[in-house]
C-alpha atoms as a printed R data frame, in Angstrom:
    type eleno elety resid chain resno       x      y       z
1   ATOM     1    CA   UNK     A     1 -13.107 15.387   8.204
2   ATOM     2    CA   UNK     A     2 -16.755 15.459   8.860
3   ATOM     3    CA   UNK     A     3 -17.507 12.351   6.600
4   ATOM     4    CA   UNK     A     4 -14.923 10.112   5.125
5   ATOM     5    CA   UNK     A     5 -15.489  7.367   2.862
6   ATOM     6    CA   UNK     A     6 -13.444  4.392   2.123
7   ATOM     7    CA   UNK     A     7 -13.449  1.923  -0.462
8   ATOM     8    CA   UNK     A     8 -17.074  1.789  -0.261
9   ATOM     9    CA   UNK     A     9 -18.873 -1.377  -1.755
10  ATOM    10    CA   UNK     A    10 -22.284 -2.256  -1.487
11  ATOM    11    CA   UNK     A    11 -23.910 -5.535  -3.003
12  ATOM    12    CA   UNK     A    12 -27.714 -6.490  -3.129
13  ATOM    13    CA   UNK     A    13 -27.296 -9.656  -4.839
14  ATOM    14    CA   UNK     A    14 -26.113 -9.917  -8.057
15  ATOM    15    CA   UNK     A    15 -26.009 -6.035  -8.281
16  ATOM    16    CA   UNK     A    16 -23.116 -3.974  -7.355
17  ATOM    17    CA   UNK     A    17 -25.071 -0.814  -6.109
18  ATOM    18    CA   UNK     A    18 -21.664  1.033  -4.859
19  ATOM    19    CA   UNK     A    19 -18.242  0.325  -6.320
20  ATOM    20    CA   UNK     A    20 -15.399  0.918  -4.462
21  ATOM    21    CA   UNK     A    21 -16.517  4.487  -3.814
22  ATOM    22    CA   UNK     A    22 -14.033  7.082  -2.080
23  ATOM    23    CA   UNK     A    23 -14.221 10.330  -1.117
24  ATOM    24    CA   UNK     A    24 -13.695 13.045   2.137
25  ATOM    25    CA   UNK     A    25 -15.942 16.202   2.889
26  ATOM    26    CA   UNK     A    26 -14.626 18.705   5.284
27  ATOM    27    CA   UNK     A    27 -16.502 20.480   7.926
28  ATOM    28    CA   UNK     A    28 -18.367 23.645   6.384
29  ATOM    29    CA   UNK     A    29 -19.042 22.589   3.037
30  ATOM    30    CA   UNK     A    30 -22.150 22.076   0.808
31  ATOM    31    CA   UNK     A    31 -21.559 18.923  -1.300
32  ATOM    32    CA   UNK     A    32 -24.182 17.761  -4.207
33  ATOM    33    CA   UNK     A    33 -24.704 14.093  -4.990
34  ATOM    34    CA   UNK     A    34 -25.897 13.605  -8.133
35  ATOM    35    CA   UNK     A    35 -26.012 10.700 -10.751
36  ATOM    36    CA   UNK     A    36 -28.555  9.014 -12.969
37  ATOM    37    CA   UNK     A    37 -31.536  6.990 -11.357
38  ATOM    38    CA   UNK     A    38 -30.591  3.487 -10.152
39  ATOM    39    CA   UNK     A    39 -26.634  5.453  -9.743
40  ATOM    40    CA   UNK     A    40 -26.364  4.503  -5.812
41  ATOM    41    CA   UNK     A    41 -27.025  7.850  -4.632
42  ATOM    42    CA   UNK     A    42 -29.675  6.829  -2.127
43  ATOM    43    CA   UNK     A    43 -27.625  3.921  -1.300
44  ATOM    44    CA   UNK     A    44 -24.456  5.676  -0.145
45  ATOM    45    CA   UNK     A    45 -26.752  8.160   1.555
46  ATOM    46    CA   UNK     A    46 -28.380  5.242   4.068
47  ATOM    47    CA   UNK     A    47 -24.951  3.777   4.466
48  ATOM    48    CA   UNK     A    48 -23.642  7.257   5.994
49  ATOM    49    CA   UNK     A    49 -26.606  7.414   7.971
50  ATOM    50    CA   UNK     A    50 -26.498  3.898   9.356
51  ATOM    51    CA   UNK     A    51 -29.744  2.392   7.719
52  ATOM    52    CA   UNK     A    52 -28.063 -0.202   5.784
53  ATOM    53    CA   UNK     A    53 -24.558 -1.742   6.332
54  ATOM    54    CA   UNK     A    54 -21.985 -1.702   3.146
55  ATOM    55    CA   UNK     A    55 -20.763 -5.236   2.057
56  ATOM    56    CA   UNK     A    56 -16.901 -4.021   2.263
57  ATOM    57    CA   UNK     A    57 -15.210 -0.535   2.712
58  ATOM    58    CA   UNK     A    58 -15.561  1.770   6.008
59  ATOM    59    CA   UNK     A    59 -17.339  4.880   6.203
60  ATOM    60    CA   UNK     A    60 -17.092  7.709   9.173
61  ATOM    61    CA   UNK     A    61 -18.988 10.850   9.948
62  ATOM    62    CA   UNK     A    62 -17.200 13.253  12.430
63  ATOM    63    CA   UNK     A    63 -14.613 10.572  12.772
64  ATOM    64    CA   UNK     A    64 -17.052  7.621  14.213
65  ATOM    65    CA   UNK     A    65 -17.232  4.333  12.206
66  ATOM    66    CA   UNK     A    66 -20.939  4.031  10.836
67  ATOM    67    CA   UNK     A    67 -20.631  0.603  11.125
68  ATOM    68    CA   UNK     A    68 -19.228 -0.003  14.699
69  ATOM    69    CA   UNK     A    69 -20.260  3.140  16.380
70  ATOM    70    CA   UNK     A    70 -23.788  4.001  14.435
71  ATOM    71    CA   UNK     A    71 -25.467  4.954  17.869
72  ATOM    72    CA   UNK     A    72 -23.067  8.188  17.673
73  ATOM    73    CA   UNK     A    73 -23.045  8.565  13.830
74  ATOM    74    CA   UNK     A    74 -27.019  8.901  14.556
75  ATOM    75    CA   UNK     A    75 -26.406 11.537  17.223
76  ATOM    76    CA   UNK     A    76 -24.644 14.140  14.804
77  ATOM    77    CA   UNK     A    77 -26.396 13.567  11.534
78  ATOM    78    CA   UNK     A    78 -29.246 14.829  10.574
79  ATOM    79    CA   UNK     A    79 -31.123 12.678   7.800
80  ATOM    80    CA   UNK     A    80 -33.646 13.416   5.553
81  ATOM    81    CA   UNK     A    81 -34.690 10.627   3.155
82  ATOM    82    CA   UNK     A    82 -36.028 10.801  -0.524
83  ATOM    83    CA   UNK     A    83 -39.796  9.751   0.858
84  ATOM    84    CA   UNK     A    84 -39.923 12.016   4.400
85  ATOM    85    CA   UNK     A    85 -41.530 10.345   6.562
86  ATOM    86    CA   UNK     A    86 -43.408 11.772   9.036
87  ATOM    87    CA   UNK     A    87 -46.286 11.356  11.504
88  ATOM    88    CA   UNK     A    88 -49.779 12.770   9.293
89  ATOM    89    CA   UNK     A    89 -51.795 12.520  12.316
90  ATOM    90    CA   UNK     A    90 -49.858 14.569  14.494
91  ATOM    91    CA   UNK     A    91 -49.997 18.432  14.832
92  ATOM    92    CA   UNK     A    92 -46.323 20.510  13.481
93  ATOM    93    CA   UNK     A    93 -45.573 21.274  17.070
94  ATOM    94    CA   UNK     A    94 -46.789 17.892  18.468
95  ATOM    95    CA   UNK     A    95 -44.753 15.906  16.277
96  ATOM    96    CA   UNK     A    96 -40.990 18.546  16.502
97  ATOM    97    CA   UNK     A    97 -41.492 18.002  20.506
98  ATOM    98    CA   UNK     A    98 -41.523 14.253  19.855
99  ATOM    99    CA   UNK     A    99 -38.233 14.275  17.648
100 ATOM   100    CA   UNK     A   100 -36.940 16.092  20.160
101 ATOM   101    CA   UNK     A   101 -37.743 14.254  23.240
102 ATOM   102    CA   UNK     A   102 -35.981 10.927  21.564
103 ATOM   103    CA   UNK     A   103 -33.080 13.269  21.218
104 ATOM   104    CA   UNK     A   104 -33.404 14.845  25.063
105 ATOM   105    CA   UNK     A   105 -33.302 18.103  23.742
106 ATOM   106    CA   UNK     A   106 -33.026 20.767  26.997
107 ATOM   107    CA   UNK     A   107 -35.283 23.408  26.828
108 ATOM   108    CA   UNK     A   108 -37.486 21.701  24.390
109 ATOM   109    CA   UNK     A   109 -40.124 23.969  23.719
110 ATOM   110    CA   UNK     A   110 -37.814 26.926  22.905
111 ATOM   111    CA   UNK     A   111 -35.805 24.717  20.706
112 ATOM   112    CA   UNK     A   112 -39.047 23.521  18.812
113 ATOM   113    CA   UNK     A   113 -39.672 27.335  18.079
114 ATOM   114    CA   UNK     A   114 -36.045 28.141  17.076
115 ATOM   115    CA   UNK     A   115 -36.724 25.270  14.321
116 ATOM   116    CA   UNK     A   116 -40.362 26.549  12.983
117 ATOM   117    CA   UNK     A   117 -38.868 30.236  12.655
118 ATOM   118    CA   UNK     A   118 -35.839 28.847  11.010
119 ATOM   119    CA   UNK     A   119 -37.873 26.938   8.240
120 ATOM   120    CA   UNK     A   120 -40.951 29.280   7.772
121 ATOM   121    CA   UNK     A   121 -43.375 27.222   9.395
122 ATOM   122    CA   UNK     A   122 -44.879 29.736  11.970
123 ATOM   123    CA   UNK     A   123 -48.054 30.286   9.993
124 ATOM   124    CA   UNK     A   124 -48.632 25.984   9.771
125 ATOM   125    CA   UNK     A   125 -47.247 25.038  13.647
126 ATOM   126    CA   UNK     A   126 -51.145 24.653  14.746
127 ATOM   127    CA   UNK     A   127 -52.314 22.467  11.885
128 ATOM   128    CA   UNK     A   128 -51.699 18.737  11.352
129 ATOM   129    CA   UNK     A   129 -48.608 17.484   9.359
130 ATOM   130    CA   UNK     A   130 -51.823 15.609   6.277
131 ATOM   131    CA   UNK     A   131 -53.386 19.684   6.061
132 ATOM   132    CA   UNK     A   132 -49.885 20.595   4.990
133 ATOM   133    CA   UNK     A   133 -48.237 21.363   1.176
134 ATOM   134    CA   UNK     A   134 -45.492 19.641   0.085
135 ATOM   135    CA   UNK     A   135 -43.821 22.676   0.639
136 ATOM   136    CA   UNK     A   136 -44.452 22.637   4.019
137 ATOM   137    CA   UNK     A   137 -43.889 18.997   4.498
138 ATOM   138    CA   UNK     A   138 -40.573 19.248   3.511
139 ATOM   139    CA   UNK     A   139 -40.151 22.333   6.031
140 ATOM   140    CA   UNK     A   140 -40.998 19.813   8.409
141 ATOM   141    CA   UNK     A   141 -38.965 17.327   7.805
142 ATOM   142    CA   UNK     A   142 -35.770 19.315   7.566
143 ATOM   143    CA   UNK     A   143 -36.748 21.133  10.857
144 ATOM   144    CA   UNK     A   144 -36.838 17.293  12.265
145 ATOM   145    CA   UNK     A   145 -33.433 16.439  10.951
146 ATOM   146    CA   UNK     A   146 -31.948 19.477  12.055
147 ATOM   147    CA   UNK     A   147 -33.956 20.055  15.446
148 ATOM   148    CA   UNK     A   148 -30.341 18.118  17.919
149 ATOM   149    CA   UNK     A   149 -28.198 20.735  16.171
150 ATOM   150    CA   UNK     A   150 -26.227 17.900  14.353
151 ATOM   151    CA   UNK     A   151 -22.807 18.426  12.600
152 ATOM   152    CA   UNK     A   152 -23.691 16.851   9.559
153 ATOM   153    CA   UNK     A   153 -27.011 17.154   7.375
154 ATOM   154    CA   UNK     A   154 -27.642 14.080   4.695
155 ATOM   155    CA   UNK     A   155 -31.222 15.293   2.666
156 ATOM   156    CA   UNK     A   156 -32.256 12.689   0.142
157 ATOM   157    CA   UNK     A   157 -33.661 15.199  -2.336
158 ATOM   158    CA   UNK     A   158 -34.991 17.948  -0.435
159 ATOM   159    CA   UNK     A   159 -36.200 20.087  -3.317
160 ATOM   160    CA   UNK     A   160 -38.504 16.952  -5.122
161 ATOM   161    CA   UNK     A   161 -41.773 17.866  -5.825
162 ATOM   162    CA   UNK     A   162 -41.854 21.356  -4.825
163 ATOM   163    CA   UNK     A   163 -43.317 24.583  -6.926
164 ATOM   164    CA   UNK     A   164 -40.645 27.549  -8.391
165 ATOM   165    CA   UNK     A   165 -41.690 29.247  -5.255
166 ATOM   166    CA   UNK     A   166 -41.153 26.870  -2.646
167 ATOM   167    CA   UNK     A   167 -37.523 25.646  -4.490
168 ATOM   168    CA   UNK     A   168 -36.097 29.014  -3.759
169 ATOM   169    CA   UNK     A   169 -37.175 29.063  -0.048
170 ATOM   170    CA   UNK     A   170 -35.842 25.289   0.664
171 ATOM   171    CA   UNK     A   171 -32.471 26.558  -1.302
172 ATOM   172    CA   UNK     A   172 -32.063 29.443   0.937
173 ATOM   173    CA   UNK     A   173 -32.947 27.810   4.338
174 ATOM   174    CA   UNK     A   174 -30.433 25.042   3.015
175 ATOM   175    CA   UNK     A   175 -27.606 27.639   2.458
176 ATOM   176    CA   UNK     A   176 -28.127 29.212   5.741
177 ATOM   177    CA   UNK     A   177 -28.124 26.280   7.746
178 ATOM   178    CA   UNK     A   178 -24.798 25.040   5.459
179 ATOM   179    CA   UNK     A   179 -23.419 28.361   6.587
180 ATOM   180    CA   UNK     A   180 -22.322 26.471  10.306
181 ATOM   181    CA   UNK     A   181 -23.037 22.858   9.171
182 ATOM   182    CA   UNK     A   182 -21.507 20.407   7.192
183 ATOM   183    CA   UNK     A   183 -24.175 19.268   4.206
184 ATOM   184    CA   UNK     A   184 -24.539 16.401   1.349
185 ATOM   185    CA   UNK     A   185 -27.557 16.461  -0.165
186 ATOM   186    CA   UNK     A   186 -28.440 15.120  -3.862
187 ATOM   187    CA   UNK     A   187 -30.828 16.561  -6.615
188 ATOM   188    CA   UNK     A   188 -31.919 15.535  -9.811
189 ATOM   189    CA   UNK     A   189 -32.690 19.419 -10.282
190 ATOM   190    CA   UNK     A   190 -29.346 21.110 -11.948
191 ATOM   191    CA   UNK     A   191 -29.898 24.933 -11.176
192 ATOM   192    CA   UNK     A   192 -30.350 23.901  -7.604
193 ATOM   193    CA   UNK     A   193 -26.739 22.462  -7.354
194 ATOM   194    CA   UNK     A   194 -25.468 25.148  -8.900
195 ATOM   195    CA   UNK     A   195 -26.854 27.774  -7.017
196 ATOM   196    CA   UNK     A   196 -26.050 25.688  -3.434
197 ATOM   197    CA   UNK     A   197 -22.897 23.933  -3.823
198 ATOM   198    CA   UNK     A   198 -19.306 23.950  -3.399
199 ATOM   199    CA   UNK     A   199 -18.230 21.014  -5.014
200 ATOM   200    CA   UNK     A   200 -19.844 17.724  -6.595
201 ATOM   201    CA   UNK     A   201 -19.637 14.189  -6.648
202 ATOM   202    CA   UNK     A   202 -21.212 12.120  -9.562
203 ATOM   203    CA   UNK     A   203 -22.082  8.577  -9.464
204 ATOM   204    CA   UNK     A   204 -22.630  6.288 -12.217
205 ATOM   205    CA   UNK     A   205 -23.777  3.072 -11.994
206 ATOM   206    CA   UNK     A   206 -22.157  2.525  -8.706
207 ATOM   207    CA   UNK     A   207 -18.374  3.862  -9.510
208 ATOM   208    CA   UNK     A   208 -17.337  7.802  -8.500
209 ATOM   209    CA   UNK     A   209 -16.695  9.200 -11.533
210 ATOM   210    CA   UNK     A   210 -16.251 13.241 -10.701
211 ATOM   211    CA   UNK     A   211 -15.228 14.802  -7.167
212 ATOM   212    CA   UNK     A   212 -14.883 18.619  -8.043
213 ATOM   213    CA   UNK     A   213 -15.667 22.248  -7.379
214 ATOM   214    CA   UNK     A   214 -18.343 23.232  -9.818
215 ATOM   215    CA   UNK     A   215 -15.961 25.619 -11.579
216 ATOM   216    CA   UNK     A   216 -13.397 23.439 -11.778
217 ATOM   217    CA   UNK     A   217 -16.014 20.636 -13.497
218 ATOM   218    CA   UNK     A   218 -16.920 22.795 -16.035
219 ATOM   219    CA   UNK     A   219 -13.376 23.838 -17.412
220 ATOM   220    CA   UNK     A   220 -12.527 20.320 -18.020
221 ATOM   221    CA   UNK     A   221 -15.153 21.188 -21.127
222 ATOM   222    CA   UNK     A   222 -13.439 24.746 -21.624
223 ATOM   223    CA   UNK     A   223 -12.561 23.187 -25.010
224 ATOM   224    CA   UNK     A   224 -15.251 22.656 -26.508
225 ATOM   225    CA   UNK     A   225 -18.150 25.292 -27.081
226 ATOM   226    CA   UNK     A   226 -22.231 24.488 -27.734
227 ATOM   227    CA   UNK     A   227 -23.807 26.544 -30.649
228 ATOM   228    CA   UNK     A   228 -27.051 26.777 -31.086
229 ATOM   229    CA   UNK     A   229 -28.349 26.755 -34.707
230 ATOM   230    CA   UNK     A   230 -31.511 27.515 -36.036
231 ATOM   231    CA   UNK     A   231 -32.452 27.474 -39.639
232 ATOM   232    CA   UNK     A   232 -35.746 28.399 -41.387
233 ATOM   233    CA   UNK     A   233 -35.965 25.392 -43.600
234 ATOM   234    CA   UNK     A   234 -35.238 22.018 -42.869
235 ATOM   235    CA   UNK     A   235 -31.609 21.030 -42.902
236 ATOM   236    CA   UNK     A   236 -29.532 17.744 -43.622
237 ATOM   237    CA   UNK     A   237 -28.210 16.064 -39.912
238 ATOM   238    CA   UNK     A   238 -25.865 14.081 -41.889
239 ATOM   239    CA   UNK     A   239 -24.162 17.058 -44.122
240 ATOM   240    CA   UNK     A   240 -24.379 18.764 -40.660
241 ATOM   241    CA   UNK     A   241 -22.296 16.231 -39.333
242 ATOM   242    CA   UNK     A   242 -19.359 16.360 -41.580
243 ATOM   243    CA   UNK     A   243 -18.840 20.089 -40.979
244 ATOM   244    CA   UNK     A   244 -14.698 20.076 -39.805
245 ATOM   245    CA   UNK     A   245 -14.995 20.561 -36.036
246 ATOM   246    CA   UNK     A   246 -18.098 19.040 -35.436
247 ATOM   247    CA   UNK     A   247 -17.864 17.042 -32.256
248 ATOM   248    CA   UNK     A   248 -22.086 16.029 -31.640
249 ATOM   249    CA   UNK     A   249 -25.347 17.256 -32.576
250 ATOM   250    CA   UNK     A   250 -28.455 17.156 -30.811
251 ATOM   251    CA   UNK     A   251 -31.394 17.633 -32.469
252 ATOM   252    CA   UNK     A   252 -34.114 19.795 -31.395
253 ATOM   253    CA   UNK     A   253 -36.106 19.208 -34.371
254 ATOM   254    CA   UNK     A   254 -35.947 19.418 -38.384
255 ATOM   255    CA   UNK     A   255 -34.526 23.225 -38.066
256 ATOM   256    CA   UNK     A   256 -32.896 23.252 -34.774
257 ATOM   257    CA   UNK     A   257 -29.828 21.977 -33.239
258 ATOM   258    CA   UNK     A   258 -27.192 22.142 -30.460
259 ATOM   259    CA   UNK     A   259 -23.668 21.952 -31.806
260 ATOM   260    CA   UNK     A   260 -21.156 20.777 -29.793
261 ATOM   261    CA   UNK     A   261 -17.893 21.581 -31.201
262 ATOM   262    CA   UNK     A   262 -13.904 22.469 -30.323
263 ATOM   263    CA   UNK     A   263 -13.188 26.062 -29.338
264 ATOM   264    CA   UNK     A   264 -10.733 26.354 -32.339
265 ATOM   265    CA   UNK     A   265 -12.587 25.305 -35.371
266 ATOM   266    CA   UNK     A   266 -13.995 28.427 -36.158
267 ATOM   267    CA   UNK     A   267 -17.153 26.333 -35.821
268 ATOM   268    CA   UNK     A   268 -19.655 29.614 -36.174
269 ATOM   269    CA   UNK     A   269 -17.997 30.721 -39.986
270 ATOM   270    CA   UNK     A   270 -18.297 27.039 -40.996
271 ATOM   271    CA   UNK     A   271 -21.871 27.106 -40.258
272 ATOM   272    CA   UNK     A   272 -22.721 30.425 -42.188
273 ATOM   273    CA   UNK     A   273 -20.631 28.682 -45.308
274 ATOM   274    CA   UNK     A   274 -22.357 25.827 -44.448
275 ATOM   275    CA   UNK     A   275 -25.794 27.440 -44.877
276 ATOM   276    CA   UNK     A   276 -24.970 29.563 -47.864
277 ATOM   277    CA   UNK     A   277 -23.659 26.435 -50.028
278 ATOM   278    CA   UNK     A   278 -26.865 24.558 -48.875
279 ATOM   279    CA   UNK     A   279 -29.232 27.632 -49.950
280 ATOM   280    CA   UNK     A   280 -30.667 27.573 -45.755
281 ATOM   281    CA   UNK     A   281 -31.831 30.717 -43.656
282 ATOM   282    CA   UNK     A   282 -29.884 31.020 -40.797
283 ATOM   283    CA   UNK     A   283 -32.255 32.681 -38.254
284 ATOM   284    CA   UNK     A   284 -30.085 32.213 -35.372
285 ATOM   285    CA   UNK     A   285 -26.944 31.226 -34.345
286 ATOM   286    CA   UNK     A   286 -25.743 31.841 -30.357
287 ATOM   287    CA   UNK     A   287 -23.473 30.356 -28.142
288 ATOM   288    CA   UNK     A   288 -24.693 28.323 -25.011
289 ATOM   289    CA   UNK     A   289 -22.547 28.792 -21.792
290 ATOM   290    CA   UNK     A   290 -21.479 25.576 -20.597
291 ATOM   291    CA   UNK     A   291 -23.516 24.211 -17.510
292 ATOM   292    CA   UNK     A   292 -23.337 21.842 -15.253
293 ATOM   293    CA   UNK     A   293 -26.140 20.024 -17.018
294 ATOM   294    CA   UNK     A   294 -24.388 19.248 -19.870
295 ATOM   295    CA   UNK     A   295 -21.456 18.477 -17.866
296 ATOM   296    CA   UNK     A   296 -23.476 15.978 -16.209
297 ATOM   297    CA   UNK     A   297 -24.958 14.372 -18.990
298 ATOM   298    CA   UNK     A   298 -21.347 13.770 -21.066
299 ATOM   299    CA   UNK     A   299 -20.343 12.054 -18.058
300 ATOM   300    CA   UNK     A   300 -22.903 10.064 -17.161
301 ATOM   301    CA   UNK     A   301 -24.032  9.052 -21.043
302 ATOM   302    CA   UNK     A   302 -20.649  8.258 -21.885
C-alpha cells in the first residue's frame, strides 16, 4: 500500500480534529479528500506528511511509519500545502535548483528543466516567483513537490484560486503525473474531483464517513431522482411538500425548486396534477443527473 492509515486520532485540545480515521490507498491511484471546512482534511494531510504528530493511531506511506521513520516518509512524498509557500524573491529556476539541492538531485540542472516543461512554466523560468500568477505559482509549487520523483503526491488544494483556464491545465498536469504516481489531493471544487479521481474519501467533522469509487458513491442515491420545477406564478412550498413521494425541496426562489424524490413515485405526473389542481404554469420540468455534489452535501448536512 502506498499510504495506510490506522485508527487515526488527532486532538488539539478540547477538539477532536480526526476521529479514529481508517483507510488504505494503493499505488497508482488518484484519491480526492473532500469534506466541509473545519472537516480535518488539512489535518490528516500534515499528519501523512510528517508536519504534525497524531495523538493515537499509526499512519504509513510506502510502508514507513510517519511517526518513527518521518525522515523517509519525507523522502517519497511530495507535499503541497493549502498556502504554497515559496521563496518570492527568488527567480523560477533559482528557487527548483534549491529544492533540489536539499534533495541531492543528480544531474540537477536537467532535472530542473524536466520539471518546468512538465508544468508549463518555460515561458516564466527567468522571472521571479512575486512577478508570477497564481496560476503559475501553483505550477511552481507542484514542480517543487514533485522535482525527487517521489512515490506519493499529498496537494492541499491545488486548484484554489485559479481562473477556468488555469483549472483545466493544473487538472491535466495532475492526471498525467497520477498516471505513474500515487496521489491524494483534496478540493472544495466538485467538477474537479470528478473529472480526476478514482475514488473518494469524505470527512465530516473528524469521522470517515464515505471511502468509494465515484460511481459507486453515486448509486447509493440511484433511488432517488432530483426534478427540477419551474412554475410561472408563485407556488405554495408547503402544498409542495405533501405531494406523495416527496422526499426534500430546495428552493430556488418563489417559482423554482429542486425536488428530490424516490424513483418510483411517479413524482413528474404528480407534479403536472399538482399544477393543474393549483391553477400554476408549469414552464419546466427536467430531471437533474445525480452528482457528486449533491452526494456530498446529503452526507455531510445530514
Amino acid at each position: 500500500m502506498s499510504i495506510n492509515v490506522k485508527n487515526i486520532t488527532k486532538i488539539y485540545g478540547t477538539q477532536k480534529a480526526l476521529d479514529d480515521v481508517s483507510f488504505e490507498i494503493k499505488e497508482g491511484e488518484i484519491v480526492g479528500l473532500l469534506g466541509p471546512n473545519g472537516a480535518g482534511k488539512s489535518t490528516l494531510m500534515k499528519i501523512l506528511s510528517c508536519y504534525i504528530p497524531a495523538s493515537s493511531g499509526e499512519a504509513y506511506v510506502q510502508n514507513f511509519n510517519c511517526n518513527s521513520q518521518s525522515i523517509q516518509v519525507r523522502q517519497n512524498i511530495g507535499y503541497l500545502p493549502e498556502t504554497n509557500p515559496l521563496y518570492s524573491d527568488m527567480y523560477v529556476v533559482e528557487y527548483l535548483k534549491f529544492i533540489g539541492s536539499i534533495y541531492k538531485i543528480k544531474d540537477l540542472n536537467n532535472r530542473v528543466e524536466e520539471m518546468i516543461a512538465l508544468t508549463g512554466l518555460g515561458k516564466e523560468k527567468h522571472k521571479k516567483i512575486e512577478e508570477l500568477s497564481k496560476g503559475y505559482k501553483q505550477r511552481v509549487g507542484l514542480a517543487q513537490s514533485f522535482i525527487h520523483n517521489p512515490e506519493v503526491l499529498i496537494l492541499d488544494e491545488p486548484t484554489s484560486g485559479l481562473d477556468p483556464n488555469q483549472l483545466i491545465e493544473i487538472r491535466n498536469l495532475i492526471k498525467e503525473i497520477g498516471k505513474h504516481k500515487t496521489v491524494l489531493f483534496s478540493s472544495h471544487i466538485m467538477q474537479e474531483v470528478e473529472a480526476i479521481c478514482d475514488r473518494v474519501l469524505i470527512i465530516n467533522n473528524g469521522k470517515l464517513i464515505a471511502d468509494s469509487p465515484i460511481k459507486e458513491l453515486q448509486n447509493l442515491w440511484l433511488d432517488k431522482e432530483i426534478i427540477e420545477v419551474k412554475f410561472k406564478e408563485s407556488a405554495n412550498l408547503k402544498l409542495l411538500k405533501n405531494i406523495s413521494g416527496v422526499a426534500e425541496i430546495d428552493v430556488i426562489n418563489d417559482h423554482t425548486f429542486k425536488i428530490t424524490a424516490r424513483t418510483n413515485a411517479n413524482i413528474r405526473e404528480k407534479i403536472y396534477a399538482f399544477s393543474k389542481e393549483n391553477q400554476l404554469t408549469l414552464i419546466e420540468l427536467k430531471a437533474q443527473e445525480l452528482k457528486l455534489e449533491d452526494v456530498f452535501q446529503k452526507l455531510t448536512m445530514d
